[in-house]
N, CA, C and O atoms as a GROMACS GRO file, in nm:
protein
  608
    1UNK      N    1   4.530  -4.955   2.502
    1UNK     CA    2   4.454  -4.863   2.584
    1UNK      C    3   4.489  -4.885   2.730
    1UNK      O    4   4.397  -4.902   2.810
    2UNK      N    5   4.616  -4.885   2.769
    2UNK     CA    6   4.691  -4.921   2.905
    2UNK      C    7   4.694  -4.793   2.975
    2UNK      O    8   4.696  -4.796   3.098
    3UNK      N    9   4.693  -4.675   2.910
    3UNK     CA   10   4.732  -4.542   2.946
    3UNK      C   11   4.592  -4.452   2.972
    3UNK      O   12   4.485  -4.502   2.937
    4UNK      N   13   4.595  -4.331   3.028
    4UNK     CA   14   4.507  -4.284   3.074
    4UNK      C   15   4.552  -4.128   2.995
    4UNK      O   16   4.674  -4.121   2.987
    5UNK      N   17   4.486  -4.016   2.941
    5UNK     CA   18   4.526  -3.890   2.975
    5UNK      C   19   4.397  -3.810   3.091
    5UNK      O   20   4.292  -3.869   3.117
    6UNK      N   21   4.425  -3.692   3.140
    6UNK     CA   22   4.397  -3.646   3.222
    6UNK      C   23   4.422  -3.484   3.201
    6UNK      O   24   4.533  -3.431   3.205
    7UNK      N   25   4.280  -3.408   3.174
    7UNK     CA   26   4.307  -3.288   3.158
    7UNK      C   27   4.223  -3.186   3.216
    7UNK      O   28   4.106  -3.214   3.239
    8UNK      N   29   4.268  -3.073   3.241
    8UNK     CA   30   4.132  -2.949   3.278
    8UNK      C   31   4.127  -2.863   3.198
    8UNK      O   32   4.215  -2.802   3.138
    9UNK      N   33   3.987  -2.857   3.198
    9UNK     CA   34   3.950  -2.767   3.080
    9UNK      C   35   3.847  -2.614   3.156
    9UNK      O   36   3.792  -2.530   3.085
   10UNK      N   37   3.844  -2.614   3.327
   10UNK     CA   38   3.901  -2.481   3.362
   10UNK      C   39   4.007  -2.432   3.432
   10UNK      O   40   4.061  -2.526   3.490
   11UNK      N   41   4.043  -2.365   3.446
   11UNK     CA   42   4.165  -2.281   3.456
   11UNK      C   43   4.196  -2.323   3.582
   11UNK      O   44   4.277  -2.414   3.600
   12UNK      N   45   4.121  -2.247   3.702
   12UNK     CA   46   4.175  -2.263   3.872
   12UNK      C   47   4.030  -2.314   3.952
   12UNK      O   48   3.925  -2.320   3.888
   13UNK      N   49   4.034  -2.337   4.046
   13UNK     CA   50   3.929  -2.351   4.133
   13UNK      C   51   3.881  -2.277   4.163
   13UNK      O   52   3.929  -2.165   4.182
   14UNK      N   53   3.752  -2.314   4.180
   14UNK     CA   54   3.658  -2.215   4.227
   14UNK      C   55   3.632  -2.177   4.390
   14UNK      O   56   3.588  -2.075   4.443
   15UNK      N   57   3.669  -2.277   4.435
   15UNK     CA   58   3.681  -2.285   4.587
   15UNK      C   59   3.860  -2.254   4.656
   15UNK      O   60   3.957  -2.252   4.580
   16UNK      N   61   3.870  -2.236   4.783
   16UNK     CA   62   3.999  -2.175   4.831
   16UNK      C   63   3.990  -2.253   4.964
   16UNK      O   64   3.920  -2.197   5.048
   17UNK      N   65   4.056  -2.395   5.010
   17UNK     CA   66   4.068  -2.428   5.127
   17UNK      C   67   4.172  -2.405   5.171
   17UNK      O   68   4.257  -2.494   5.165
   18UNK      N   69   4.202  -2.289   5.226
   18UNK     CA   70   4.351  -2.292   5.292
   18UNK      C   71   4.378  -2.354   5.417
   18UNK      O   72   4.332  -2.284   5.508
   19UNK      N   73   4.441  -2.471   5.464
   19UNK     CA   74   4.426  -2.515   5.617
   19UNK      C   75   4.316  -2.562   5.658
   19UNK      O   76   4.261  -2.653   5.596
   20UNK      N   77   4.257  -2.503   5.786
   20UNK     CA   78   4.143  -2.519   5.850
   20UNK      C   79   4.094  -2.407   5.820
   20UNK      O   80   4.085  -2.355   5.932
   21UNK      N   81   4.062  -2.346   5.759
   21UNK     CA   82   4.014  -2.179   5.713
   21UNK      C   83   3.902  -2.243   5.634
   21UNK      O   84   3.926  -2.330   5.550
   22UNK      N   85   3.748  -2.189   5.668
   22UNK     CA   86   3.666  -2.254   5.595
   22UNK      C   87   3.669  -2.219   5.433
   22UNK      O   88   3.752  -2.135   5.399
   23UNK      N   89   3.583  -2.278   5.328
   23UNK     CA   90   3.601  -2.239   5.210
   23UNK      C   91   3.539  -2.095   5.177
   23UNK      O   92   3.444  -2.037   5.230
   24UNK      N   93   3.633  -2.050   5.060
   24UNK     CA   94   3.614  -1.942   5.037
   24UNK      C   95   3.583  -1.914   4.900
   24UNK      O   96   3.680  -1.955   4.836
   25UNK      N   97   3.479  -1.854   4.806
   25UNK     CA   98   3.481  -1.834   4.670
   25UNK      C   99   3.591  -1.756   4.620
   25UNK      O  100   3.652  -1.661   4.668
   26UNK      N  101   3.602  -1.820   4.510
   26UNK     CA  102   3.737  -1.737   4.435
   26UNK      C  103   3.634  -1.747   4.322
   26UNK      O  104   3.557  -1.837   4.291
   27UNK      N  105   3.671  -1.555   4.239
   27UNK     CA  106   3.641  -1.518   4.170
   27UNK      C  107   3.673  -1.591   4.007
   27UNK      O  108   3.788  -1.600   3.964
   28UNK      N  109   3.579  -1.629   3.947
   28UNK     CA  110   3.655  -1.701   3.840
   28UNK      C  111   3.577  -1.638   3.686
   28UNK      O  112   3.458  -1.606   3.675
   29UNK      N  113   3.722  -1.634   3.539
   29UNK     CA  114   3.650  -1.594   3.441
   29UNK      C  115   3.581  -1.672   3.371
   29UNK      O  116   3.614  -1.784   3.332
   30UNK      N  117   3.441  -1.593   3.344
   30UNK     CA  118   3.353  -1.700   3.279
   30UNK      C  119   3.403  -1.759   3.150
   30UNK      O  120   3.351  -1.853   3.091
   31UNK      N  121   3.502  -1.697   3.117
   31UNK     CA  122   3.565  -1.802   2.985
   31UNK      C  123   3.643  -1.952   3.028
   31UNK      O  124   3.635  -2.059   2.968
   32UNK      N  125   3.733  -1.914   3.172
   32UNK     CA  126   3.774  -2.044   3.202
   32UNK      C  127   3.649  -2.167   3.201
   32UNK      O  128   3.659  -2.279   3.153
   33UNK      N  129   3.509  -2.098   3.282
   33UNK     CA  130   3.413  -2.213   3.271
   33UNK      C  131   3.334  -2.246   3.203
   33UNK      O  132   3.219  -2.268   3.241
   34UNK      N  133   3.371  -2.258   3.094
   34UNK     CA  134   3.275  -2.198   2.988
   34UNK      C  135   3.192  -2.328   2.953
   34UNK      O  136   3.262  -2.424   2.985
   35UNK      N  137   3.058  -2.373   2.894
   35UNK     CA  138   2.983  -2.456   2.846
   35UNK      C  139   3.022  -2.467   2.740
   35UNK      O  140   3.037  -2.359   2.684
   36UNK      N  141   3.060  -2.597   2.655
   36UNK     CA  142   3.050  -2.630   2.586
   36UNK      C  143   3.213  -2.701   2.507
   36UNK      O  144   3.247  -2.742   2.396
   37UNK      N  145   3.267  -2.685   2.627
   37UNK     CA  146   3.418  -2.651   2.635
   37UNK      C  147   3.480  -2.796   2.601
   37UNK      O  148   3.584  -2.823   2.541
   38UNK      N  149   3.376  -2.888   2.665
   38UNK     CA  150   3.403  -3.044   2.618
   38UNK      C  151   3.392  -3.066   2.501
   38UNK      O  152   3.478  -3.123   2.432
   39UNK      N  153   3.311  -3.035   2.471
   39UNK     CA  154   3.260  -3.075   2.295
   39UNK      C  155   3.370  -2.990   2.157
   39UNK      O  156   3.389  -3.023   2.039
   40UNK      N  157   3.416  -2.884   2.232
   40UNK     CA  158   3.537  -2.837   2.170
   40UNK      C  159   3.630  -2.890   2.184
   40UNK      O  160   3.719  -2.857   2.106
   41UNK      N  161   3.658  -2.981   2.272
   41UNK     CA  162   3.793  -3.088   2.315
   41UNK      C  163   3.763  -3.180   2.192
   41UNK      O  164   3.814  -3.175   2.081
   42UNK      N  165   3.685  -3.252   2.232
   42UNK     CA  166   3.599  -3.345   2.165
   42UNK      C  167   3.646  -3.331   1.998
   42UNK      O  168   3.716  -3.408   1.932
   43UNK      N  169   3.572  -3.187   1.952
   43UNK     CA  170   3.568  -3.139   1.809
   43UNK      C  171   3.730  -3.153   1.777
   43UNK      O  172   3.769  -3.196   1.668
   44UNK      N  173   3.814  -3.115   1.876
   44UNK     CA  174   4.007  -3.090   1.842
   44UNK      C  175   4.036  -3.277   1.811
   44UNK      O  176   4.081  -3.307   1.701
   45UNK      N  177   4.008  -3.383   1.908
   45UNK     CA  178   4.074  -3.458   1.912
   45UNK      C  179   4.041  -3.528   1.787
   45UNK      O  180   4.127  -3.602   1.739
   46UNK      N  181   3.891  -3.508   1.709
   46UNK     CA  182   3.823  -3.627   1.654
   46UNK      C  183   3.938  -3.582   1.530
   46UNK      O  184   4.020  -3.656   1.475
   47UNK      N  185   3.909  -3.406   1.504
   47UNK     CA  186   4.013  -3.322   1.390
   47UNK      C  187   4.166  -3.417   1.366
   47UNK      O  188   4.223  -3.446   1.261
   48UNK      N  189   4.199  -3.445   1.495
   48UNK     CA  190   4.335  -3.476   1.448
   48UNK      C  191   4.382  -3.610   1.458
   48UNK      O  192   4.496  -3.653   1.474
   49UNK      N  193   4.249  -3.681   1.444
   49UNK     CA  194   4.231  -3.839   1.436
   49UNK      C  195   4.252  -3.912   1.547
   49UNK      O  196   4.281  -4.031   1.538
   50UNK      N  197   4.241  -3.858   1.646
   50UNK     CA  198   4.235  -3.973   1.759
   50UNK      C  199   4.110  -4.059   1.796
   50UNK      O  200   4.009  -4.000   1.834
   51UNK      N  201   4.110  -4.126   1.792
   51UNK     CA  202   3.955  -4.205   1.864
   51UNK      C  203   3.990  -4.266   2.014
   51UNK      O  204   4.071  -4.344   2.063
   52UNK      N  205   3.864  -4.172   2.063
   52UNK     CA  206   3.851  -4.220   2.219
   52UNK      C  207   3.781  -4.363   2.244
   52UNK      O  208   3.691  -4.407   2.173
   53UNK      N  209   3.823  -4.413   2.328
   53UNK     CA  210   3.836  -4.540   2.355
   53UNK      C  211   3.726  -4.603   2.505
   53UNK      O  212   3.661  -4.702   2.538
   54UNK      N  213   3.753  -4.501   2.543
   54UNK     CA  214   3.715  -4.487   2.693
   54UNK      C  215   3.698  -4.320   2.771
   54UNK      O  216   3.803  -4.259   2.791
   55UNK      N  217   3.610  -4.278   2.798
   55UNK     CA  218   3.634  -4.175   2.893
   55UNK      C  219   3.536  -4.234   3.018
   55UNK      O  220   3.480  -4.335   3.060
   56UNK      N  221   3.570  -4.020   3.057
   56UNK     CA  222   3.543  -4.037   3.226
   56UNK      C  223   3.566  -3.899   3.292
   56UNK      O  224   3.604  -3.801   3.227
   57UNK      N  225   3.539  -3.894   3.434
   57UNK     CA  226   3.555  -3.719   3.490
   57UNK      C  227   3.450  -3.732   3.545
   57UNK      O  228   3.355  -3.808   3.535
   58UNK      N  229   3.484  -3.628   3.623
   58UNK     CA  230   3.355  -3.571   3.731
   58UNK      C  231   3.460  -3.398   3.756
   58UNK      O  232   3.574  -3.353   3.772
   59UNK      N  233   3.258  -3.343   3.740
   59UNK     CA  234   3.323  -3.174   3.737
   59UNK      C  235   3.360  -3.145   3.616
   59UNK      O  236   3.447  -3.059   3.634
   60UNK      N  237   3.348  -3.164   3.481
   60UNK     CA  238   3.458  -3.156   3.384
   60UNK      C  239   3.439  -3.065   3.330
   60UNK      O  240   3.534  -3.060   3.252
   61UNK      N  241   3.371  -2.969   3.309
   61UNK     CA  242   3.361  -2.819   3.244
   61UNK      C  243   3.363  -2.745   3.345
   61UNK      O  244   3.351  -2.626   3.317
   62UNK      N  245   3.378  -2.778   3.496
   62UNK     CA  246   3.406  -2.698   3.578
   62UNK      C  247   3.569  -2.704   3.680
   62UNK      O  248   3.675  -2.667   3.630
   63UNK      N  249   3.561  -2.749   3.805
   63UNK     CA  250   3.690  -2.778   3.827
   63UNK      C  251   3.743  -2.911   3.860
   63UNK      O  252   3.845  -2.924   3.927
   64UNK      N  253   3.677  -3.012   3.814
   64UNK     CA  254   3.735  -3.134   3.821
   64UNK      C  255   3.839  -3.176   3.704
   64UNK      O  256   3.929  -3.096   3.678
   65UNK      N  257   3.831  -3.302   3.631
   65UNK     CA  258   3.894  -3.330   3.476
   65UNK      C  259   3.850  -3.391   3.408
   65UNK      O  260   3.755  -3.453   3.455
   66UNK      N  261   3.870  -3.410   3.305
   66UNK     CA  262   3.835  -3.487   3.192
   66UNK      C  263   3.976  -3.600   3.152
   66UNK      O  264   4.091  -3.566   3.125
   67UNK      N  265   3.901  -3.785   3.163
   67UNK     CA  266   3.966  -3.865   3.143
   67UNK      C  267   3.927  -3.949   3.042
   67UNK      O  268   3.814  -3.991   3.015
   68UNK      N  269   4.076  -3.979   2.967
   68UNK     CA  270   4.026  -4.034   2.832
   68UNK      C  271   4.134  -4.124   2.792
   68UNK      O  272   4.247  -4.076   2.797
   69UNK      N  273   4.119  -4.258   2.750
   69UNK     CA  274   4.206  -4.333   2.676
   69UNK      C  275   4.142  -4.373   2.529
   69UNK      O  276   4.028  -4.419   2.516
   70UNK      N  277   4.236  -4.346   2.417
   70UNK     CA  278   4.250  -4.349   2.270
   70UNK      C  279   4.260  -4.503   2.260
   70UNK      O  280   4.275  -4.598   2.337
   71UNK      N  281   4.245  -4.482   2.121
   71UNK     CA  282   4.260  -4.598   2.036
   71UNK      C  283   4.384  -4.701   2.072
   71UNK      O  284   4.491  -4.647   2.096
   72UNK      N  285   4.379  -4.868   2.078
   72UNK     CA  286   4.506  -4.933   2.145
   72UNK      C  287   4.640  -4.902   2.058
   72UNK      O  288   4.669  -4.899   1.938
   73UNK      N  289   4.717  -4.875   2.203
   73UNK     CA  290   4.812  -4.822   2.135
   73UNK      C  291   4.985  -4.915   2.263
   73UNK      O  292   5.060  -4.893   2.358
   74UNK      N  293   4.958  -4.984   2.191
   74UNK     CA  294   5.079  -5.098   2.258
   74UNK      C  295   5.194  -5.004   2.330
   74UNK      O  296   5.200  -4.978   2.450
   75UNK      N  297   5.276  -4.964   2.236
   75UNK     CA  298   5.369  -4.886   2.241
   75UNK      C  299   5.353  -4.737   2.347
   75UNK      O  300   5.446  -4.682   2.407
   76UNK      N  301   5.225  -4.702   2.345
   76UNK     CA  302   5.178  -4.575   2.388
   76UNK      C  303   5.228  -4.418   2.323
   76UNK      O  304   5.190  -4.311   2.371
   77UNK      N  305   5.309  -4.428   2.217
   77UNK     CA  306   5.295  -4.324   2.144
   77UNK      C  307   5.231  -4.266   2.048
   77UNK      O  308   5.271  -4.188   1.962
   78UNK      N  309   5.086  -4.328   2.075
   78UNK     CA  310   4.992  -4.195   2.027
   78UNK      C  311   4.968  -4.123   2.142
   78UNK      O  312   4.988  -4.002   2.135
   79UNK      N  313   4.916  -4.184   2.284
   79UNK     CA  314   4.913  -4.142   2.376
   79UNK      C  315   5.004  -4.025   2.389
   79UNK      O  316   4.984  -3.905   2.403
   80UNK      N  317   5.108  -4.098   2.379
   80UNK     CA  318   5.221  -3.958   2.455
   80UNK      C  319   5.185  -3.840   2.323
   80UNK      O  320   5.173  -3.726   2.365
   81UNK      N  321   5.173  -3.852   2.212
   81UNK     CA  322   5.146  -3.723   2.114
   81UNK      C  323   5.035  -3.686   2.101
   81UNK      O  324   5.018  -3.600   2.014
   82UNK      N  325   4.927  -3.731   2.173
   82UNK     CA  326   4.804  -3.616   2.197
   82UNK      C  327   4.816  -3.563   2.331
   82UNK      O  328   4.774  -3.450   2.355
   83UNK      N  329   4.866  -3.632   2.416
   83UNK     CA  330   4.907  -3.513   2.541
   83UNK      C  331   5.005  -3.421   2.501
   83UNK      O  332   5.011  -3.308   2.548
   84UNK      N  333   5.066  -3.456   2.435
   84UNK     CA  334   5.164  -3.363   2.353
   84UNK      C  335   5.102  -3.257   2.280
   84UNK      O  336   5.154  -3.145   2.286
   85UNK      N  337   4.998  -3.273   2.210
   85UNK     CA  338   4.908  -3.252   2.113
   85UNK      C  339   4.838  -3.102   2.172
   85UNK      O  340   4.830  -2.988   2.126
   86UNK      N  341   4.795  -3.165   2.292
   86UNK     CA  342   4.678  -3.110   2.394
   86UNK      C  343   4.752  -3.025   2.456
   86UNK      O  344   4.691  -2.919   2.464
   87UNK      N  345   4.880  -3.018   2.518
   87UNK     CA  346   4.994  -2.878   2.591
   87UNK      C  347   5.024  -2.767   2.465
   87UNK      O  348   5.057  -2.649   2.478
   88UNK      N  349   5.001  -2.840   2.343
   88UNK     CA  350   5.030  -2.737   2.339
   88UNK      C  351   4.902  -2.628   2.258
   88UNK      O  352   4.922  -2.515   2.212
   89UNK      N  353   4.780  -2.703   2.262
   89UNK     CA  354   4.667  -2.625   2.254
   89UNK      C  355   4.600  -2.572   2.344
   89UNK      O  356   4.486  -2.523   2.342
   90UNK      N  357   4.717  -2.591   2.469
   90UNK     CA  358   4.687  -2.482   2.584
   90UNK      C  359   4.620  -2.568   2.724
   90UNK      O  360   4.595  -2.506   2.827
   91UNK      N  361   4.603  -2.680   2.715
   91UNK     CA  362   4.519  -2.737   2.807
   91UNK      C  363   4.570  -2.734   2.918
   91UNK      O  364   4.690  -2.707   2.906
   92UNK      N  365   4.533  -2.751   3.048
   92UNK     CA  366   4.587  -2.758   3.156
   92UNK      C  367   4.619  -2.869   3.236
   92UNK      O  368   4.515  -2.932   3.257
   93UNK      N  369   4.698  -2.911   3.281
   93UNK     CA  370   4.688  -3.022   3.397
   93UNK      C  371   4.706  -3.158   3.271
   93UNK      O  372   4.641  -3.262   3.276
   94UNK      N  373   4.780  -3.134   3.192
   94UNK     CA  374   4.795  -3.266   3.094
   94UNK      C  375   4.844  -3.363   3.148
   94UNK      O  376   4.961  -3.331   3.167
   95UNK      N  377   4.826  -3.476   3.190
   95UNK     CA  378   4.932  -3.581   3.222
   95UNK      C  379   4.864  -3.712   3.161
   95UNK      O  380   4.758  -3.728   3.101
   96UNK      N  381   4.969  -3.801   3.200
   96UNK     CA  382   4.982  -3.937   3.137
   96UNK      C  383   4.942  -4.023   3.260
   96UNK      O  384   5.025  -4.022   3.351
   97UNK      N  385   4.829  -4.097   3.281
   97UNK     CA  386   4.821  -4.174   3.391
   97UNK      C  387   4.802  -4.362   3.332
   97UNK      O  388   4.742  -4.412   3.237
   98UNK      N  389   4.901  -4.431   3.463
   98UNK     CA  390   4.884  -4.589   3.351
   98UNK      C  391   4.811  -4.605   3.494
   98UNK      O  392   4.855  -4.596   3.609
   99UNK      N  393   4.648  -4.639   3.427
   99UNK     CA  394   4.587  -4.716   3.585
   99UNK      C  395   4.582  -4.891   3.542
   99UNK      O  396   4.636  -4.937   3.442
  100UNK      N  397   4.523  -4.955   3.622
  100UNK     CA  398   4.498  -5.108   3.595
  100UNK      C  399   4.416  -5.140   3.512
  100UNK      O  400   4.311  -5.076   3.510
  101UNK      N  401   4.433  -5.232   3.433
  101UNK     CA  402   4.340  -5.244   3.360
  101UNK      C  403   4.286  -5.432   3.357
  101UNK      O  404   4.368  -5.517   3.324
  102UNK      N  405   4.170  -5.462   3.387
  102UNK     CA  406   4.090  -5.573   3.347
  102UNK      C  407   4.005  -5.596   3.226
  102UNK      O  408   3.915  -5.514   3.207
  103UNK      N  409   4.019  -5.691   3.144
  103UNK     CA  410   3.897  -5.685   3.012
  103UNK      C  411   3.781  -5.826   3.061
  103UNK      O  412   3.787  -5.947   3.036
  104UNK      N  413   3.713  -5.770   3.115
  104UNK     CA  414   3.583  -5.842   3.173
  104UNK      C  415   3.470  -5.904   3.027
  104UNK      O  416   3.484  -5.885   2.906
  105UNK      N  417   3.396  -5.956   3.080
  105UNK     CA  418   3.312  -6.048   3.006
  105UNK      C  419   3.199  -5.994   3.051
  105UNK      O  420   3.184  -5.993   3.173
  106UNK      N  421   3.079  -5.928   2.956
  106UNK     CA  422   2.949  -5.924   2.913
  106UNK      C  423   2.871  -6.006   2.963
  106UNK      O  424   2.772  -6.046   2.903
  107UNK      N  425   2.921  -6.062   3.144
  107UNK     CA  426   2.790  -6.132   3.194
  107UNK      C  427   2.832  -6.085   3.333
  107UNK      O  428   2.933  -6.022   3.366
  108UNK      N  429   2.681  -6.155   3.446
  108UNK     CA  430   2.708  -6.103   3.554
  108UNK      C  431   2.793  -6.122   3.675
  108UNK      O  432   2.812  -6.243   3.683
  109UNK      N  433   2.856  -6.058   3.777
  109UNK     CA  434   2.930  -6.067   3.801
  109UNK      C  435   3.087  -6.053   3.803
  109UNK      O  436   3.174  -6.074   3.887
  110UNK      N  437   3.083  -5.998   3.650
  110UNK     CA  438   3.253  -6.044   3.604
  110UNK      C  439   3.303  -5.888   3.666
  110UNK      O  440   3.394  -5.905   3.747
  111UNK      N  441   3.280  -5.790   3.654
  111UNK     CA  442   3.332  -5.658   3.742
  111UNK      C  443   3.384  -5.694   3.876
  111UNK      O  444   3.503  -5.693   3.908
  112UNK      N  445   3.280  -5.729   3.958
  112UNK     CA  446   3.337  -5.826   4.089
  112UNK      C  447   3.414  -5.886   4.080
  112UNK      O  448   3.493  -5.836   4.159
  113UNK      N  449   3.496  -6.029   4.009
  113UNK     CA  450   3.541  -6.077   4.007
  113UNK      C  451   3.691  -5.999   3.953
  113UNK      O  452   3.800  -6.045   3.986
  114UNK      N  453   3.681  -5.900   3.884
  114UNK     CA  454   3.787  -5.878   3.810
  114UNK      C  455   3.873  -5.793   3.935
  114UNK      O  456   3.996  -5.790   3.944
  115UNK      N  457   3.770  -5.720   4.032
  115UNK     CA  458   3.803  -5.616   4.166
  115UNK      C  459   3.878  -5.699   4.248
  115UNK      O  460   3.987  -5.672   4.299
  116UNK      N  461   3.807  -5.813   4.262
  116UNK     CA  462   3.849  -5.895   4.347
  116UNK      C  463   4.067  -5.879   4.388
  116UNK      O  464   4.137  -5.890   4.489
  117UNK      N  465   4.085  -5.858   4.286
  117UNK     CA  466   4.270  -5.840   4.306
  117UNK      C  467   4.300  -5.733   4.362
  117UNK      O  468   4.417  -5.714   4.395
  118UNK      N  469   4.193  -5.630   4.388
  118UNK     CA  470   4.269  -5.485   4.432
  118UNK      C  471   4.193  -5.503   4.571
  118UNK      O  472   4.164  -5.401   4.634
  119UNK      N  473   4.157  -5.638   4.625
  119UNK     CA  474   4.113  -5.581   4.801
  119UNK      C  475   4.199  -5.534   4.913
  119UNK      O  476   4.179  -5.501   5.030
  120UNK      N  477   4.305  -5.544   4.833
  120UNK     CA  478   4.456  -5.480   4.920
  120UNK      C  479   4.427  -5.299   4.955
  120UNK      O  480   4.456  -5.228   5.051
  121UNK      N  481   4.343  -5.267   4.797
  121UNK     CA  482   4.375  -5.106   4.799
  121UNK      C  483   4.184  -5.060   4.825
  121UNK      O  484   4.086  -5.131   4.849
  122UNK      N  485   4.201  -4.913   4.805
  122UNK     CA  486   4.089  -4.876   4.797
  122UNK      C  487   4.056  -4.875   4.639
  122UNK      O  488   4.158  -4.855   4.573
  123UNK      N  489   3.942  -4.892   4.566
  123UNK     CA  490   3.912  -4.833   4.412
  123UNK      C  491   3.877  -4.646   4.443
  123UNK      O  492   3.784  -4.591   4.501
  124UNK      N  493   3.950  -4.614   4.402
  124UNK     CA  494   3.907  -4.520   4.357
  124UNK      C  495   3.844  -4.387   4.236
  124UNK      O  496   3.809  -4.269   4.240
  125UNK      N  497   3.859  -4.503   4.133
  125UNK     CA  498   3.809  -4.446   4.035
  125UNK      C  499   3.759  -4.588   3.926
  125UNK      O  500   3.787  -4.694   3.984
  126UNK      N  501   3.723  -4.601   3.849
  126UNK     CA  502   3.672  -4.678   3.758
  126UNK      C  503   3.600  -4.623   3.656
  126UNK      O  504   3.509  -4.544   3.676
  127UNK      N  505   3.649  -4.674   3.507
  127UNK     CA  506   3.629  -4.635   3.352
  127UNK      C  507   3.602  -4.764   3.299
  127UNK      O  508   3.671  -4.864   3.322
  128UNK      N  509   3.488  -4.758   3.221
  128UNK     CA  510   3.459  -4.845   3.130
  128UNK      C  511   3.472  -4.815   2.996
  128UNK      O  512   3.410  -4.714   2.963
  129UNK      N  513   3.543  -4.878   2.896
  129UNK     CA  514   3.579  -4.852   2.762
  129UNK      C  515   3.470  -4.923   2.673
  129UNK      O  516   3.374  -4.983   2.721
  130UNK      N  517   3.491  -4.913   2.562
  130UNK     CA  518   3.402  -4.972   2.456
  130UNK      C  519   3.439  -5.116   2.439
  130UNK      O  520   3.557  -5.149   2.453
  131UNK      N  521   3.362  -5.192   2.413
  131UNK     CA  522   3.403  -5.366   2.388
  131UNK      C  523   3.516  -5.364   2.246
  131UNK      O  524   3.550  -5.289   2.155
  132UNK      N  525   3.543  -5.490   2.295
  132UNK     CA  526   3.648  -5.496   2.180
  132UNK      C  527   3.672  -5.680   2.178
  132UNK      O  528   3.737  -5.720   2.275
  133UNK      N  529   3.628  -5.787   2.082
  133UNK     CA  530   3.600  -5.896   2.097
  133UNK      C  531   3.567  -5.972   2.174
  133UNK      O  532   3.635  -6.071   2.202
  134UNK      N  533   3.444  -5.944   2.231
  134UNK     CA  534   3.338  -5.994   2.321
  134UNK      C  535   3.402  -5.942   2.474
  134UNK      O  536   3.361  -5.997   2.576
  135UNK      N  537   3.511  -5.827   2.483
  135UNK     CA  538   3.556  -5.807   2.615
  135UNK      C  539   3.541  -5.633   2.641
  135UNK      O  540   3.556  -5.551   2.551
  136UNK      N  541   3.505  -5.595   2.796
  136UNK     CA  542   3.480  -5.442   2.793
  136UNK      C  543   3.622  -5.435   2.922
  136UNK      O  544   3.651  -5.491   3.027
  137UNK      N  545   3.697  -5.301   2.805
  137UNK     CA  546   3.791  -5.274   2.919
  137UNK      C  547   3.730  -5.212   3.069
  137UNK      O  548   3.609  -5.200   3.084
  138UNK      N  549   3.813  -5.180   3.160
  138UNK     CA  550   3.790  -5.137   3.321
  138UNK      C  551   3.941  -5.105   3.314
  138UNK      O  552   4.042  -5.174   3.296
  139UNK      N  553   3.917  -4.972   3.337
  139UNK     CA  554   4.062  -4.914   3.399
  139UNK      C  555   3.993  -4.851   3.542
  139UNK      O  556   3.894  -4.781   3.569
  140UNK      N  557   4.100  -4.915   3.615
  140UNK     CA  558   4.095  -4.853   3.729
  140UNK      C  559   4.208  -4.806   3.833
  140UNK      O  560   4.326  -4.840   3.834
  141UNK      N  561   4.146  -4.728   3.910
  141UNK     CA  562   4.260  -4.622   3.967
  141UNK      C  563   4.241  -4.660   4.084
  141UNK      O  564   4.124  -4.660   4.122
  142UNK      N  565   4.358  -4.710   4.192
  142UNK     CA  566   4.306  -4.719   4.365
  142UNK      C  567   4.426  -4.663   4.432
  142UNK      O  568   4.533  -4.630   4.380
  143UNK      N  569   4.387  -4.657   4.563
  143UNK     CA  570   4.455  -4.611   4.686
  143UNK      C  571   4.451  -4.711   4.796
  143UNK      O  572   4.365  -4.745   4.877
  144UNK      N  573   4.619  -4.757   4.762
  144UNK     CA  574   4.693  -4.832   4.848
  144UNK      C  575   4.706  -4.825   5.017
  144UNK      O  576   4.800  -4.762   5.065
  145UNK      N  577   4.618  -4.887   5.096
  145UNK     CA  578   4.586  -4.900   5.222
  145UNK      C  579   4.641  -4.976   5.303
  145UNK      O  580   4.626  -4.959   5.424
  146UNK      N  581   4.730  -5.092   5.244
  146UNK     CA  582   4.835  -5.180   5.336
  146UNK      C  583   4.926  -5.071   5.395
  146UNK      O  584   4.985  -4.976   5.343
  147UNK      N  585   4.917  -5.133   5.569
  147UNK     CA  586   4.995  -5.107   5.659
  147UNK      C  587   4.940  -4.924   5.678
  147UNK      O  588   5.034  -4.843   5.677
  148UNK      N  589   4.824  -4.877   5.690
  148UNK     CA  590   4.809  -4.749   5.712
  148UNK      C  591   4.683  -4.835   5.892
  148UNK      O  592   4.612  -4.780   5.977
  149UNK      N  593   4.707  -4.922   5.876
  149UNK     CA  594   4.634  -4.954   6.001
  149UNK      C  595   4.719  -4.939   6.117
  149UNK      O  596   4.690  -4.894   6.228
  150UNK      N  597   4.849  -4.992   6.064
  150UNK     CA  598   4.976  -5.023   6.180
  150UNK      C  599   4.987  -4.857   6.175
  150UNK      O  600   4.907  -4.822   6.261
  151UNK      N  601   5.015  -4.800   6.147
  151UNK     CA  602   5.013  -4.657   6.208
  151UNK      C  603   4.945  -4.605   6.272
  151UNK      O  604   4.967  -4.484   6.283
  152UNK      N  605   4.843  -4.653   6.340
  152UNK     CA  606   4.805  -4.599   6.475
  152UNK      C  607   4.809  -4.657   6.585
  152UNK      O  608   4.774  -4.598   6.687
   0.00000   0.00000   0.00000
C-alpha cells in the first residue's frame, strides 16, 4: 500500500479563476455532480475485487478527488490495473501517486514522531489506512520548502 490512486468523479469546476479576474460560476451538468457518485465508485471497485485499504479527499462528489490505496501490493500491479481499470470506466483525472508512508503504533504521540522527518517540507495532506499487525499506515503528501527562503 506504497501507492496512492487519485480520481474525479466530477467532470470540470465549478468555479473559473482566470488571473486576477475574480471568481466566476461556471455552469455545470447536474449529472457531472451527481450524489451518490461515490458509492457507485465504491459499488465498481468492491465488483472487481479490489479492497480499499486506505482512503481520503476533500470535495469528492463535487470538484475536489477521491484518494484511495488497495490492498498491499509490493509490486504495485494491482494498483497500476485499477487505475487502468478506472480510465477506462471513464473516470477522470486517474493517476498514480507514491506519497510517504510511516506505519505508526496505536499509542500516543507516535503520528508526531513519525512527522518528525518531513520538518524540511510542508505536510500537506495525510491518510490513515486500516491497521495491519498492531501498525496503522500514514501516507503522506508534502511540499518541499528548502531554500524557498533564500529567494527573497
Amino acid at each position: 500500500m506504497h501507492q496512492q490512486i487519485r480520481l474525479k468523479l466530477a467532470g470540470r469546476a465549478t468555479l473559473d479563476t482566470p488571473g486576477a479576474m475574480p471568481a466566476v460560476g461556471i455552469e455545470s451538468d447536474p449529472i457531472e455532480i451527481r450524489p451518490g457518485s461515490l458509492v457507485d465508485l465504491l459499488d465498481e471497485l468492491t465488483d472487481e475485487g479490489y479492497q480499499l485499504r486506505m482512503v481520503g479527499g476533500s470535495g469528492v462528489e463535487s470538484t475536489g478527488a477521491f484518494v484511495f490505496a488497495i490492498e498491499d501490493d509490493d509490486q504495485h500491479s494491482k494498483t497500476a490495473e485499477c487505475a487502468t481499470f478506472l480510465q477506462g470506466r471513464g473516470y477522470r483525472g486517474v493517476r498514480v501517486v507514491e506519497p510517504e508512508l510511516c506505519e505508526v503504533e496505536d499509542r500516543p504521540g507516535a503520528l508526531a514522531d513519525c512527522l518528525r522527518k518531513f520538518q524540511d517540507r510542508q505536510i500537506h495532506e495525510l491518510f490513515v489506512g486500516t491497521p495491519r499487525d498492531g501498525l496503522v499506515p500514514v501516507q503522506i503528501t508534502t511540499i518541499r520548502t528548502v531554500g524557498l527562503d533564500e529567494a527573497s
